[in-house]
Backbone as numpy.savetxt, mean C-alpha at the origin, in Angstrom:
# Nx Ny Nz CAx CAy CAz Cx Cy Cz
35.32 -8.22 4.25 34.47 -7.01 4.25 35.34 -5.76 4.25
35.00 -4.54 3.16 35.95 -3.47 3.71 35.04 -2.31 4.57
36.09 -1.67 4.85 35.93 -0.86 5.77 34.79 -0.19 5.63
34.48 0.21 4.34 33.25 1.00 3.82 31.71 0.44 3.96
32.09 -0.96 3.76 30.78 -1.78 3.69 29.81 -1.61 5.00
28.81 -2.26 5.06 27.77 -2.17 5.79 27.83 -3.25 6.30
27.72 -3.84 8.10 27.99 -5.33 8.86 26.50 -5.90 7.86
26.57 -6.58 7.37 25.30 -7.40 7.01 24.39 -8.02 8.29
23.16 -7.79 9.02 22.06 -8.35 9.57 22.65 -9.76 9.50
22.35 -10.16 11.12 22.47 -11.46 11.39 20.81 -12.21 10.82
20.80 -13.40 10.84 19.08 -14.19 10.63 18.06 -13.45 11.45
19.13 -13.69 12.84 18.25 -13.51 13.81 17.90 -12.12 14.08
18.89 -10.80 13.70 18.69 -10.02 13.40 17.64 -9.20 12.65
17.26 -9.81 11.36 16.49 -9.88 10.56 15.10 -10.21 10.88
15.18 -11.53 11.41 13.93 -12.08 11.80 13.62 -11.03 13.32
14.22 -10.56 14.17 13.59 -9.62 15.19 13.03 -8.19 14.77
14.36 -7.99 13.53 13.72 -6.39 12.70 11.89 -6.96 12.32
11.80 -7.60 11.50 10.50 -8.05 11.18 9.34 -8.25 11.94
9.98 -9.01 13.36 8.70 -9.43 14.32 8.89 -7.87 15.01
9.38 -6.76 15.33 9.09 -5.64 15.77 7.97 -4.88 14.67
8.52 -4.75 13.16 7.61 -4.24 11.94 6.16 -4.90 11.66
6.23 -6.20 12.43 4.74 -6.68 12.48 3.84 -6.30 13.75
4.44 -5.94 14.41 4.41 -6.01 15.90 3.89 -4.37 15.89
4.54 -3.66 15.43 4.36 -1.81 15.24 3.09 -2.06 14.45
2.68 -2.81 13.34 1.79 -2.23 12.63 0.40 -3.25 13.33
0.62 -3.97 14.05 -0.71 -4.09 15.11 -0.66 -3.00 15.82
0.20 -2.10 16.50 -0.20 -1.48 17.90 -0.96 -0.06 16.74
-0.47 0.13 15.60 -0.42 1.62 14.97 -1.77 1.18 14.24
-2.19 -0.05 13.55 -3.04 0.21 13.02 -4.55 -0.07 14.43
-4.25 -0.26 15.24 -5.12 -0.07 16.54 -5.25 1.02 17.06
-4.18 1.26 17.23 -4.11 2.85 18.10 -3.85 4.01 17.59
-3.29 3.83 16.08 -2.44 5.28 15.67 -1.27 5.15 16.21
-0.54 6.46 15.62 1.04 6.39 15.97 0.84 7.29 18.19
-0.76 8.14 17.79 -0.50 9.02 19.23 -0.52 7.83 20.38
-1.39 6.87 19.99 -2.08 6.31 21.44 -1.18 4.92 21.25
-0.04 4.39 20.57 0.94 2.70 20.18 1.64 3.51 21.11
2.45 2.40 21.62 3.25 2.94 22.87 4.44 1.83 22.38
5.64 1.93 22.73 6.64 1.34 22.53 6.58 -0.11 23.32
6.03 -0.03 24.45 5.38 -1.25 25.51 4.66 -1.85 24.30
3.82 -1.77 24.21 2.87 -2.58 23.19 3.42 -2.99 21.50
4.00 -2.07 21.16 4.80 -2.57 20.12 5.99 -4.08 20.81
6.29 -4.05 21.90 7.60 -5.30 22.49 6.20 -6.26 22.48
5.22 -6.09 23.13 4.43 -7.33 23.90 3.80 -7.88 22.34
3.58 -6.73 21.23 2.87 -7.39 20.00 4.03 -8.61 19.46
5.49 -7.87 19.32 6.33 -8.35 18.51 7.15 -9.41 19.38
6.38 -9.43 20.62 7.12 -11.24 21.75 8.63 -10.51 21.81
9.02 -9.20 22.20 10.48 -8.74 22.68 10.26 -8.18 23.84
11.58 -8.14 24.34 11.55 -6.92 25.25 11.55 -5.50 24.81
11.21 -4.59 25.61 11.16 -3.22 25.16 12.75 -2.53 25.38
13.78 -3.04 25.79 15.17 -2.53 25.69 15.69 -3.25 24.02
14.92 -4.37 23.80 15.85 -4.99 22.71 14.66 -4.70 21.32
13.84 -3.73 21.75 13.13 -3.14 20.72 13.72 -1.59 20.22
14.19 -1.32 20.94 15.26 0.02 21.20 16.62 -0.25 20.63
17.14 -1.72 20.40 18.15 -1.94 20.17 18.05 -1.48 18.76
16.91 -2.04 17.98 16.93 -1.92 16.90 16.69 -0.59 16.22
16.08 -0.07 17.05 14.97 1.36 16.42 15.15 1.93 18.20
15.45 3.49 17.22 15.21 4.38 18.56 14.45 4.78 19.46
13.37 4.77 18.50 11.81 5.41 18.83 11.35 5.37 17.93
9.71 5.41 19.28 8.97 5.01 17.91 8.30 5.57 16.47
8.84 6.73 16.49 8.63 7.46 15.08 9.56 6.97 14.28
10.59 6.06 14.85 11.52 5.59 13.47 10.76 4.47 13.57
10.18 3.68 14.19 9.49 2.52 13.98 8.37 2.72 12.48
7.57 3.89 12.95 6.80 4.30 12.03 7.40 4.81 10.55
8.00 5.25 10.59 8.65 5.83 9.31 9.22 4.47 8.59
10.01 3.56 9.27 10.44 2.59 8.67 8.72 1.54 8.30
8.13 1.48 9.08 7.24 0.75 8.11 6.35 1.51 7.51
5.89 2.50 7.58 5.21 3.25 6.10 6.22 3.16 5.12
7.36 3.38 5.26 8.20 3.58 3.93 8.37 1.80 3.75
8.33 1.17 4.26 8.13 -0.82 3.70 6.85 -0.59 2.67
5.64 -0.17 3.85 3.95 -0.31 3.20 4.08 0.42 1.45
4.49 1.91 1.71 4.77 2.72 0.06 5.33 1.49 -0.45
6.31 1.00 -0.30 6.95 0.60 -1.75 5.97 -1.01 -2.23
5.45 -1.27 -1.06 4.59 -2.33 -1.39 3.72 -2.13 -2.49
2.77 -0.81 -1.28 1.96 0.02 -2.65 1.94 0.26 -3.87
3.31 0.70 -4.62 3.98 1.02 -5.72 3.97 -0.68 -6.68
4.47 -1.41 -5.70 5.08 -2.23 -6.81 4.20 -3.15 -7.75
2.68 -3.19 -7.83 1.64 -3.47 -8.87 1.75 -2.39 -10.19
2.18 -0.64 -9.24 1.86 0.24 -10.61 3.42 -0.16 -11.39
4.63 -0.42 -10.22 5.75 -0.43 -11.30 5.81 -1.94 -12.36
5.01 -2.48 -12.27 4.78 -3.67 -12.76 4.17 -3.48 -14.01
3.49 -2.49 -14.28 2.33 -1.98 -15.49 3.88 -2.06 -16.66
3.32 -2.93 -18.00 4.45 -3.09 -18.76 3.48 -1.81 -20.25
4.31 -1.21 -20.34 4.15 -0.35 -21.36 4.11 -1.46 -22.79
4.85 -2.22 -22.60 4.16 -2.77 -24.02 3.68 -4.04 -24.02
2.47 -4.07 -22.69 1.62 -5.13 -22.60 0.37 -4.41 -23.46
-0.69 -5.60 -23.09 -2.08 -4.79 -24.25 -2.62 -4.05 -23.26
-2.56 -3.05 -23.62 -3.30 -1.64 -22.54 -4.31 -2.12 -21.24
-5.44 -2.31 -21.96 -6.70 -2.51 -21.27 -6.33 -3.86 -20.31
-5.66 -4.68 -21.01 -5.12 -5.78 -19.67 -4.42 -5.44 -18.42
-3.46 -4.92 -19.02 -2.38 -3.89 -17.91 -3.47 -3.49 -17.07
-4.34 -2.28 -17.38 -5.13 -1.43 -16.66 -5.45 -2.78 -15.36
-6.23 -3.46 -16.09 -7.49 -4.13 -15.19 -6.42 -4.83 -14.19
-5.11 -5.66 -15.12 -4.18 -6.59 -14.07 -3.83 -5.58 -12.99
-3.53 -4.25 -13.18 -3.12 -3.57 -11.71 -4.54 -3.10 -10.89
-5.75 -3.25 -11.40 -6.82 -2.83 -10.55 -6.74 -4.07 -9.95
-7.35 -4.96 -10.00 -7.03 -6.75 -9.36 -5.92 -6.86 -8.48
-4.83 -6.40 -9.17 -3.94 -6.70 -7.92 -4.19 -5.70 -6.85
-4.63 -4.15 -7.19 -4.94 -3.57 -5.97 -5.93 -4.16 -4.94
-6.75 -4.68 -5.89 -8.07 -5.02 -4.84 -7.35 -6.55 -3.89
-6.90 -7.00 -4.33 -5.97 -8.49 -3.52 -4.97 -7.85 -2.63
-4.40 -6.75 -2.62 -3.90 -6.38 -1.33 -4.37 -5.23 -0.50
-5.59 -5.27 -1.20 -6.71 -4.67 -0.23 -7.11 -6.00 0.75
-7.40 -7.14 0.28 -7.85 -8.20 0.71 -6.55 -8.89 1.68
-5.43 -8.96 1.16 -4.19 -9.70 1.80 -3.68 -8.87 2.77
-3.82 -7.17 2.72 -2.97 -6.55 3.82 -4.40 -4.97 4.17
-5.25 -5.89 4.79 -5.98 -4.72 5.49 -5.67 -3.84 6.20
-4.57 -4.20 7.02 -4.37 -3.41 8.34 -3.13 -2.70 8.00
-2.91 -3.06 6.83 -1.53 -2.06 6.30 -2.21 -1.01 5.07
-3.52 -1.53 4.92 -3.91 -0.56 4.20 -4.50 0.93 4.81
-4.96 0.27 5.89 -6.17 1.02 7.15 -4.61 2.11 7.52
-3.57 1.74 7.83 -2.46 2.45 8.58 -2.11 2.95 7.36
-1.84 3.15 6.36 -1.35 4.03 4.92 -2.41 5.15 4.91
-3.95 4.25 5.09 -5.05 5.62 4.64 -4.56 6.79 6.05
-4.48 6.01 7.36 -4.75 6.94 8.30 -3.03 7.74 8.50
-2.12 7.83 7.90 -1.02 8.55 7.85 -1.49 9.30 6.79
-1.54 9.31 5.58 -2.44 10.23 4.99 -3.11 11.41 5.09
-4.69 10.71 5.88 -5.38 11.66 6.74 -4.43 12.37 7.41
-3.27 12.13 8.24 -2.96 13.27 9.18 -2.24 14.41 8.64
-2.18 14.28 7.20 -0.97 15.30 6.14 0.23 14.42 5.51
0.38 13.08 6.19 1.15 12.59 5.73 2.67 13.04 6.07
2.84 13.48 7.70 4.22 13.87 8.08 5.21 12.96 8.25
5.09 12.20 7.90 6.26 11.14 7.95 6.69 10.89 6.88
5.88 11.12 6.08 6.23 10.81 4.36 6.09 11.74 3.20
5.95 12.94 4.02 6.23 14.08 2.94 7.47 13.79 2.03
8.59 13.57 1.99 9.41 13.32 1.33 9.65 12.24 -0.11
8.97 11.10 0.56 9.05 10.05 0.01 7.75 9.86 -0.89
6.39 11.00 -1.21 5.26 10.92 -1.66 5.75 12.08 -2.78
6.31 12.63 -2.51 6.96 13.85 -3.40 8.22 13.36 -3.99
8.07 12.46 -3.93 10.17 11.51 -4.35 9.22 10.15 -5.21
9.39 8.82 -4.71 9.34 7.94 -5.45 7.90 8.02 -5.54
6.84 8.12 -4.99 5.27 8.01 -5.69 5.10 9.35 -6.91
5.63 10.67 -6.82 5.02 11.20 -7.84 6.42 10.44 -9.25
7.30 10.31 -9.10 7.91 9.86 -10.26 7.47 8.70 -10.82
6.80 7.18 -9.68 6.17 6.40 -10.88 4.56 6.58 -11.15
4.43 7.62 -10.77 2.81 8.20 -11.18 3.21 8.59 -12.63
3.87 9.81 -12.29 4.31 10.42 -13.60 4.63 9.66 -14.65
5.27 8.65 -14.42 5.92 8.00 -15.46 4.59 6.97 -16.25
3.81 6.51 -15.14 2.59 5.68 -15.88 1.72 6.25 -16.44
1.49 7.53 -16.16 0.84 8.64 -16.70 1.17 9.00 -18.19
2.40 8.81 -18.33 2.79 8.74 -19.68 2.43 7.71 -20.21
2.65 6.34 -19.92 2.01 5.14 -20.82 0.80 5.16 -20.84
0.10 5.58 -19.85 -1.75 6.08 -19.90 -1.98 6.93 -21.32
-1.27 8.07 -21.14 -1.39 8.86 -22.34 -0.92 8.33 -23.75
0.22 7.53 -23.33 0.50 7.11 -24.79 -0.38 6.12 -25.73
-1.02 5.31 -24.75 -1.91 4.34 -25.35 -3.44 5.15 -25.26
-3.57 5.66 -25.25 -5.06 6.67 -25.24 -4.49 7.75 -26.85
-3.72 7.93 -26.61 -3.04 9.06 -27.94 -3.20 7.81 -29.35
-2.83 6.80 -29.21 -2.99 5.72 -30.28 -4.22 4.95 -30.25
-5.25 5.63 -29.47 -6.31 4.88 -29.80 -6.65 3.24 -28.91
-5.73 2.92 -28.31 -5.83 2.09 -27.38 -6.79 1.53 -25.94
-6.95 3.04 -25.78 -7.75 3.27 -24.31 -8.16 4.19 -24.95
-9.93 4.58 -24.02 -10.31 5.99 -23.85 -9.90 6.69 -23.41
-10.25 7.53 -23.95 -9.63 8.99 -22.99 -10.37 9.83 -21.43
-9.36 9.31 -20.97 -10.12 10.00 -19.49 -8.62 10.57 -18.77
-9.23 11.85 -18.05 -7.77 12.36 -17.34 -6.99 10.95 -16.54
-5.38 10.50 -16.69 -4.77 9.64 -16.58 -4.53 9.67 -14.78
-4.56 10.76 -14.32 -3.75 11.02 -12.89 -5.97 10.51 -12.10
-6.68 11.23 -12.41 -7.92 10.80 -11.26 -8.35 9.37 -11.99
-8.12 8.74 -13.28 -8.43 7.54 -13.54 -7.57 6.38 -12.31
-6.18 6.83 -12.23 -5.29 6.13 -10.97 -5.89 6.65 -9.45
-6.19 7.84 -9.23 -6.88 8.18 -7.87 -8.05 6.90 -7.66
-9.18 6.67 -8.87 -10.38 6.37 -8.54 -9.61 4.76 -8.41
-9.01 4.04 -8.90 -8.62 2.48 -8.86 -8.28 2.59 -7.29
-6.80 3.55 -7.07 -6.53 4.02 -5.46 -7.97 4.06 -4.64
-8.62 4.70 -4.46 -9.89 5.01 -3.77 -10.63 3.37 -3.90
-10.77 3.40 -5.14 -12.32 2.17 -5.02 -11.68 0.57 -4.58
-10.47 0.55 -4.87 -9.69 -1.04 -4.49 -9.35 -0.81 -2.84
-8.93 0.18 -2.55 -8.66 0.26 -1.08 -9.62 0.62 0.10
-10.90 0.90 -0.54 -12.47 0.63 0.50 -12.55 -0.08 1.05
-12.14 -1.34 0.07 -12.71 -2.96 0.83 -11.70 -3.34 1.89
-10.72 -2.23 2.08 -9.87 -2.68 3.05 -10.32 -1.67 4.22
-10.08 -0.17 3.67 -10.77 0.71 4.79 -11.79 0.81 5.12
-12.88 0.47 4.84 -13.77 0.56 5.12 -14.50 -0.88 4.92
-14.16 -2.20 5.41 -14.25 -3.43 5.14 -15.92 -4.04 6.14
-16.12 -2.92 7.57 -16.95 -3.12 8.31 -18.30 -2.69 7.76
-18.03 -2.12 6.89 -19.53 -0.99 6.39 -19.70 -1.85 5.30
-18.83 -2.47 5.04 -19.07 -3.14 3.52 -19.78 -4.41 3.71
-18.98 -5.33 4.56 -19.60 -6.35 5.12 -20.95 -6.50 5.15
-21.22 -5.25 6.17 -22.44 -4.60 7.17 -23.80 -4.46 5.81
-23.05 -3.49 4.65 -24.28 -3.64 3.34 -24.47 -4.93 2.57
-23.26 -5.67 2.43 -23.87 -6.51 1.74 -24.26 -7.87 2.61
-24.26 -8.19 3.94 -25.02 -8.90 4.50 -23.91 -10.29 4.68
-24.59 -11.15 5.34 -24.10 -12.52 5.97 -23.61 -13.46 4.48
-22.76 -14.33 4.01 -22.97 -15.09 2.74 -22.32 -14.32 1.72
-22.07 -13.52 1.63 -21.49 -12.38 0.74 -20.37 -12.05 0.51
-19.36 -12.06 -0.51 -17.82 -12.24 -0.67 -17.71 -10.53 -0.87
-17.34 -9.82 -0.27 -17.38 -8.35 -1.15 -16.15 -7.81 -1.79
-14.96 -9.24 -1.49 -13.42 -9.08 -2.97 -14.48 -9.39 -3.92
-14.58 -10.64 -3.75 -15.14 -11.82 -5.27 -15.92 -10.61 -6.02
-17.07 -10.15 -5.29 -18.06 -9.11 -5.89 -17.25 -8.02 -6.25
-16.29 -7.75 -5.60 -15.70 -6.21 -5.92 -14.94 -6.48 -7.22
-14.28 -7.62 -6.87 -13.64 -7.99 -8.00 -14.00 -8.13 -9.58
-15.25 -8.55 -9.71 -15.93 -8.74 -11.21 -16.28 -7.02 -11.22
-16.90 -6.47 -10.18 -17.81 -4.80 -10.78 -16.77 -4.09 -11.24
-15.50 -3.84 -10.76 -14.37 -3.13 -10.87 -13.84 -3.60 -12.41
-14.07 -4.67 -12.81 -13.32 -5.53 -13.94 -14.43 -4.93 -14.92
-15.73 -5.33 -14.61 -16.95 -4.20 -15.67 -15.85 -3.26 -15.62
-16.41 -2.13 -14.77 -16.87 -0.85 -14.62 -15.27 0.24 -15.94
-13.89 -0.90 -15.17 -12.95 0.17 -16.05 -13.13 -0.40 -17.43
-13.14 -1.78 -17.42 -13.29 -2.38 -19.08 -14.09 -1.40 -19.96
-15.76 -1.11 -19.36 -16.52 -0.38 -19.91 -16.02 1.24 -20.07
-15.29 1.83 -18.97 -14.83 2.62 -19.55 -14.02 3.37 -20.11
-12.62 2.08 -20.23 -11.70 2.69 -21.13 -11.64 1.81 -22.03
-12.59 0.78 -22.76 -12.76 0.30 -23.76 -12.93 1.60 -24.75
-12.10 1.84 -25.69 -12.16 2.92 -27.11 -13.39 2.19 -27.70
């Protein structure tokens, strides 16, 4: 190793960083960042609260380090969109996958919406850094395949808001949803086919 390098994370290292980052996003998506207490982040993640400190100072670096995990999670369906797949597939394959980690990571969705809501102070940087550059950038393949006749034309930036908004309900708002559509009722499965209509129909040219 030289001098410059970085000690590489032991297993066990690794595996404690993780059970603390699972451990933070029970106490935060329960309590918020005001009312998670560093106590409850050790007792979620089975540590002590000195060897939760070992890793992370406090708990606003706790938080910052896993919103900035959750973003890039977020991201990596839109960085997946292949510019020279067939348009309208692309579209729908990244609505689907939004709605499946609406379904696979609720409580990381519920903790993204509610950092958000508060202005988003932890991640001013990083929403103005890597989310507007691969917005921007898909925004261009939006436009380019709408310019050739590919897709309809609809503004490219609130066509991505409304997929954002309508795939991540069934996570934030999963109790109300339940609650309307009743006992017996899948509301991915269902969300899943209306969403698959609704953009087909309207960026079918």
């Amino acid at each position: 190793m030289t001098e410059t390098s970085m000690p590489q994370m032991t297993r066990i290292q690794q595996k404690n960083r993780e059970l603390i980052l699972n451990g933070a996003l029970e106490a935060f998506s329960a309590n918020g960042l005001r009312g998670a207490t560093i106590d409850q982040i050790a007792r979620a993640a089975g540590l002590s609260k000195p060897n939760v400190l070992y890793y992370f100072g406090s708990k606003d670096e706790i938080h910052k380090a896993l919103l900035t995990t959750l973003l890039e999670m977020w991201l990596a369906p839109m960085r997946q969109i292949d510019p020279k797949g067939e348009p309208l597939a692309e579209v729908l394959r990244y609505v689907q996958a939004k709605l499946a980690m609406s379904q696979d990571y609720p409580r990381e969705s519920r903790l993204f919406a509610h950092e958000i809501l508060q202005g988003a102070p932890h991640l001013t940087e990083i929403l103005g850094g890597d989310l507007r550059q691969i917005v921007d950038r898909t925004v261009a393949v939006l436009e380019g395949w709408m310019d050739r006749g590919l897709l309809a034309r609809v503004e490219p930036r609130h066509l991505i808001f409304s997929i954002w908004s309508m795939t991540q309900h069934y996570a934030d708002f999963e109790t109300q949803v339940r609650a309307v559509l009743g006992d017996g009722r899948d509301p991915v499965a269902e969300g899943a086919a209306f969403l698959d209509d609704l953009y087909r129909k309207l960026l079918t040219p």
